[in-house]
C-alpha positions in Angstrom: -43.0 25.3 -18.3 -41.5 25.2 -14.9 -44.0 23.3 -13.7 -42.7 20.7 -16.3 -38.9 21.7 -15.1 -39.5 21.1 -11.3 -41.6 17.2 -12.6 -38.4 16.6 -14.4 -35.9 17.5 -11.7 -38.4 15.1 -9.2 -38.1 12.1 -11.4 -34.2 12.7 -11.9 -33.9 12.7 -7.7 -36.2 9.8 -7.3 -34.0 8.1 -9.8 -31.2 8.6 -8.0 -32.4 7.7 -4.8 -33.9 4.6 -5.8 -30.5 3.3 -7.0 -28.7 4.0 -4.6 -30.8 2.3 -2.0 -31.3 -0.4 -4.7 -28.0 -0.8 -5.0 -27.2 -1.1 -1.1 -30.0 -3.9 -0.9 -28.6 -5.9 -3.8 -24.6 -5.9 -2.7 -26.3 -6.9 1.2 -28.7 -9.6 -0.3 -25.6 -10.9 -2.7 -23.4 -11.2 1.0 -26.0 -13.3 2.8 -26.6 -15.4 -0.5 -22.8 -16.0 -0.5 -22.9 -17.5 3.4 -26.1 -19.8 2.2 -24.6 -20.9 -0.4 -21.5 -22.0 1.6 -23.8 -23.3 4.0 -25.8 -25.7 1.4 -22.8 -27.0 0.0 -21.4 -28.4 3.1 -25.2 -29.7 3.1 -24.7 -31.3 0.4 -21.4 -33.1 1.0 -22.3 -34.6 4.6 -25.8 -36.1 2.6 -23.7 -37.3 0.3 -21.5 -38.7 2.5 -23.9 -40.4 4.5 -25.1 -42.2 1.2 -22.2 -43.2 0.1 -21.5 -44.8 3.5 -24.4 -45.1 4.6 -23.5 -48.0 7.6 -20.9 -45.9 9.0 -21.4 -44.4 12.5 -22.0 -41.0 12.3 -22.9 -38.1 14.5 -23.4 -33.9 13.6 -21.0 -31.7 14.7 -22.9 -28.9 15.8 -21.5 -24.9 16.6 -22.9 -22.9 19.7 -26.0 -21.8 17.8 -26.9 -25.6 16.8 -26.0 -25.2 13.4 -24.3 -28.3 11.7 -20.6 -27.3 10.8 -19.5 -31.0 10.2 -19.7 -34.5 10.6 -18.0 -36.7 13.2 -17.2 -40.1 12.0 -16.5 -43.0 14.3 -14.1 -45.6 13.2 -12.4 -48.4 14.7 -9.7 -50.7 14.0 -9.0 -54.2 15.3 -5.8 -55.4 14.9 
C-alpha cells in the first residue's frame, strides 16, 4: 500500500513539473511565432508589391543584421 502511495505521489509531481516547463516552452515558442509572423507579412506585402509594379525601380532596405525591413522605391518626375 505505500508503495502504491509513494507511485501516486511520483506521478502527481511529474505532472506538475511537466506543465510547468510545458507551459514556459509554449508561451516562449508562441513570442517568437508572433515576430515570424510579423516578419512574413511584411514578406508578403514587398512580393506583392513588386508584382504589382513589377517595372518600378526597386531596392531592399536592409537593418544592421541584413534582414529586409522595407523596400526603397525610386521615382522620378519630369516636369
Amino acid at each position: 500500500m505505500e508503495t502504491a502511495i509513494f507511485t501516486f505521489i511520483g506521478i502527481l509531481i511529474g505532472g506538475v513539473i511537466t506543465y510547468f516547463v510545458s507551459r514556459h516552452y509554449y508561451i516562449k515558442a508562441g513570442k517568437e511565432l508572433v515576430e515570424e509572423s510579423k516578419k512574413l507579412k511584411l514578406t508578403s506585402d514587398l512580393i506583392l508589391y513588386k508584382l504589382q509594379y513589377p517595372n518600378t525601380p526597386t531596392e531592399l532596405k536592409r537593418n544592421e543584421n541584413g534582414d529586409v525591413v522595407g523596400l526603397i522605391v525610386n521615382m522620378s518626375a519630369k516636369l
